[in-house]
N, C-alpha and C positions, 0 to 999 in steps of 0.2 A: 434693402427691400422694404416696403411700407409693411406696417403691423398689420394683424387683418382682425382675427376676433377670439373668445372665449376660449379656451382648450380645453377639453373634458375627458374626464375618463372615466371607467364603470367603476364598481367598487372594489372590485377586486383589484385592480389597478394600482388603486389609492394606496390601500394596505400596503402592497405589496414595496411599492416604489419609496410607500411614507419607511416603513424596515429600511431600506436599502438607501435613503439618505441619511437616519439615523445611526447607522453602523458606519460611514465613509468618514475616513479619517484625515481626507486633506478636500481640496477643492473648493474653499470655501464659497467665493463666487456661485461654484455652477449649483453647490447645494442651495444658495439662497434663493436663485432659478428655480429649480424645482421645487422646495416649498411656495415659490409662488405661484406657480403653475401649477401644482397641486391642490393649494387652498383655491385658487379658478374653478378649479375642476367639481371641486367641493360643493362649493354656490351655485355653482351650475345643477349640479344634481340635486341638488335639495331641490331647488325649483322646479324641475321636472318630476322629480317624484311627489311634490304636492298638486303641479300642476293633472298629475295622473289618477291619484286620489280624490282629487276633486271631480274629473272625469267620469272614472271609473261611478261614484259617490252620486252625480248625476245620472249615469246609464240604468242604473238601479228605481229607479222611479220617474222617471219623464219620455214617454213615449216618442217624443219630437226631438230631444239630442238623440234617443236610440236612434231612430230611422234617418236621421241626419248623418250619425256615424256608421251603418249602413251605407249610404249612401255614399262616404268618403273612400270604403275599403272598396267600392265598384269602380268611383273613378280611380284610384290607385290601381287596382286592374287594366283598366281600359289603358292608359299611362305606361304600362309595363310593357302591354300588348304594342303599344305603339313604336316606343324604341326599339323592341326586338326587331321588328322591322325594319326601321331604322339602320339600326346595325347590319341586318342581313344582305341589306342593299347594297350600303356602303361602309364594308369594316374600316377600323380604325387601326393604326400598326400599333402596336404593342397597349391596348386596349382589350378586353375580354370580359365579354356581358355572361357573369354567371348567377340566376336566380333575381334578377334584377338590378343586382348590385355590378354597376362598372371599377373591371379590376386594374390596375394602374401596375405592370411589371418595375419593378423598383431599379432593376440593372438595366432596362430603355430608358428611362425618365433619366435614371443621374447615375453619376460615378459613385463607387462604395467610399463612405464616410460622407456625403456632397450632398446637401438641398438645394443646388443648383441645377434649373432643368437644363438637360442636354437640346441641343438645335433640333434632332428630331421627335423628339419628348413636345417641344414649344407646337411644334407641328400637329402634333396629334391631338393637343390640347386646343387647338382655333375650330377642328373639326368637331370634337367633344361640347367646344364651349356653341357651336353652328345647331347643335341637336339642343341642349339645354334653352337657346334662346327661342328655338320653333315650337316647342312645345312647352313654355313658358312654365319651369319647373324651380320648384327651389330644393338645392344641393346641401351634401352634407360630407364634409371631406374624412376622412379616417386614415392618419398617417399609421405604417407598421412597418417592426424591423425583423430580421431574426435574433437572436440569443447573442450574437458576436459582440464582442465589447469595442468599441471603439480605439484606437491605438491610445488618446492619448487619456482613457478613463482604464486603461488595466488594472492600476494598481489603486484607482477611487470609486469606482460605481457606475457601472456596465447597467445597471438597468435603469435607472436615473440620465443614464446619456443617451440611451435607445430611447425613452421616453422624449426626450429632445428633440433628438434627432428624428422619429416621428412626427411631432408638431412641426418642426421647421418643412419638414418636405409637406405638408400637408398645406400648408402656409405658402408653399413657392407654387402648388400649384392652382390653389387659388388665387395667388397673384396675377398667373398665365391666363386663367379664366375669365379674370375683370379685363386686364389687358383685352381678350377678342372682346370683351361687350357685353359678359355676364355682370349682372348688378352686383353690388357689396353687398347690398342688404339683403340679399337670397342666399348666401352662403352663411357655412356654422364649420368652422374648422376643430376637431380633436388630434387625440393621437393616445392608440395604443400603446406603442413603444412594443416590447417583444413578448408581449401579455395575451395576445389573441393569434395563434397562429394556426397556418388553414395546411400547415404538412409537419412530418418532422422537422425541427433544427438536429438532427441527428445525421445528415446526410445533406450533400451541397444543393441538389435537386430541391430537398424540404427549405432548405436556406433561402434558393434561391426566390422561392412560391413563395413563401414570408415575409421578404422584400416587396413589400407595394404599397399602393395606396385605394382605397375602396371607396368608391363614391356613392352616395346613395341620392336619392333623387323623388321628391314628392312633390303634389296638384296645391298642396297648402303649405302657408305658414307653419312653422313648429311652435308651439305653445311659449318657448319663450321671446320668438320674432313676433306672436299677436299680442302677448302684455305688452310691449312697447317698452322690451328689457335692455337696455344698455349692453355690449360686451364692453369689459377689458379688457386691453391689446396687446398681445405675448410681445415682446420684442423681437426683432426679427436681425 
């Protein structure tokens, strides 16, 4: 599957996953994966968090970025207001718009351990990528797992391979997206891996809701798509 873009994760992330390559005692391959995808991750945030500071460093003294940023969080409203709509007209199967963020069930999309989209996973994605193209948005993918280790990371690093395995699905359905007709250059693919989760992993139900992928969806460029910043391309 072609490579698609940058992989990021928050900082907690980082830490967490940087421990958890540091301790793995074989794998060598997959560990050199994730420190690469980690130091990604890295670059990435730096640049956002200076991009933010700089913002922020602006909003404090210039009336005309205030009221311009103002003005981004109305259409970001407007925006939200529109796809729910959207949505209510015509739901998407295994699709669920919560708080704006469209949720991606992880057991529709693919089989467990798979970032291969299933036939009706590809389906629901031409419809998803039909809303993205009408309302000329740029996306932002968030792969997530639950706490399960991978069969064949048991005895190497379970959160090092969720973190993978997060980017790769996150990465397949971005694939599915350019495929209908979304641009490359309006997406920004991450991946939590089993670091954000929205239930218990304590119970299969909490498993199951932590299984997905989050898509989020904005009227503008992200500050590092208007510098005219490069990504580097996870392999896929």
């Amino acid at each position: 599957m072609k490579a698609f873009w940058r992989t990021g994760l928050l900082v907690g992330t980082l830490a967490t996953a940087a421990v958890a390559a540091g301790c793995a005692g074989k794998g060598t391959r997959d560990l050199e994966e994730q420190n690469r995808v980690l130091q990604q991750a890295l670059d990435d945030l730096q640049r956002r968090n200076a991009a933010l500071e700089k913002e922020n460093a602006a909003l404090k003294g210039d009336d005309k970025i205030r009221d311009a940023y103002i003005k981004k969080l109305e259409q970001e409203a407007e925006l939200a207001r529109r796809i729910k709509e959207l949505m209510a007209q015509q739901p998407i199967e295994g699709v669920t718009l919560r708080d704006g963020v469209f949720q991606l069930e992880g057991d529709f999309f693919f089989r467990s351990g798979s970032d291969d989209v299933s036939k009706e996973g590809v389906e629901s994605l031409k419809k998803l990528a039909a809303i993205f193209k009408s309302q000329d948005v740029y996306v932002r993918i968030v792969g997530h797992t639950d706490n399960d280790p991978i069969k064949r990371s048991l005895k190497e690093n379970p959160t090092g391979m969720n973190l993978q395995l997060g980017a790769r699905r996150a990465v397949s359905v971005a694939h599915e997206l350019q495929k209908a007709g979304v641009e490359e250059t309006r997406m920004h693919v991450i991946s939590m891996g089993q670091a954000d989760p929205v239930a218990s992993n304590d119970t299969k139900e909490g498993k199951k809701k932590n299984r997905r992928v989050d898509i989020m969806v904005s009227t503008t460029a992200p500050q590092w798509r208007a510098e005219g910043k490069k990504d580097a391309e996870p392999s896929k």
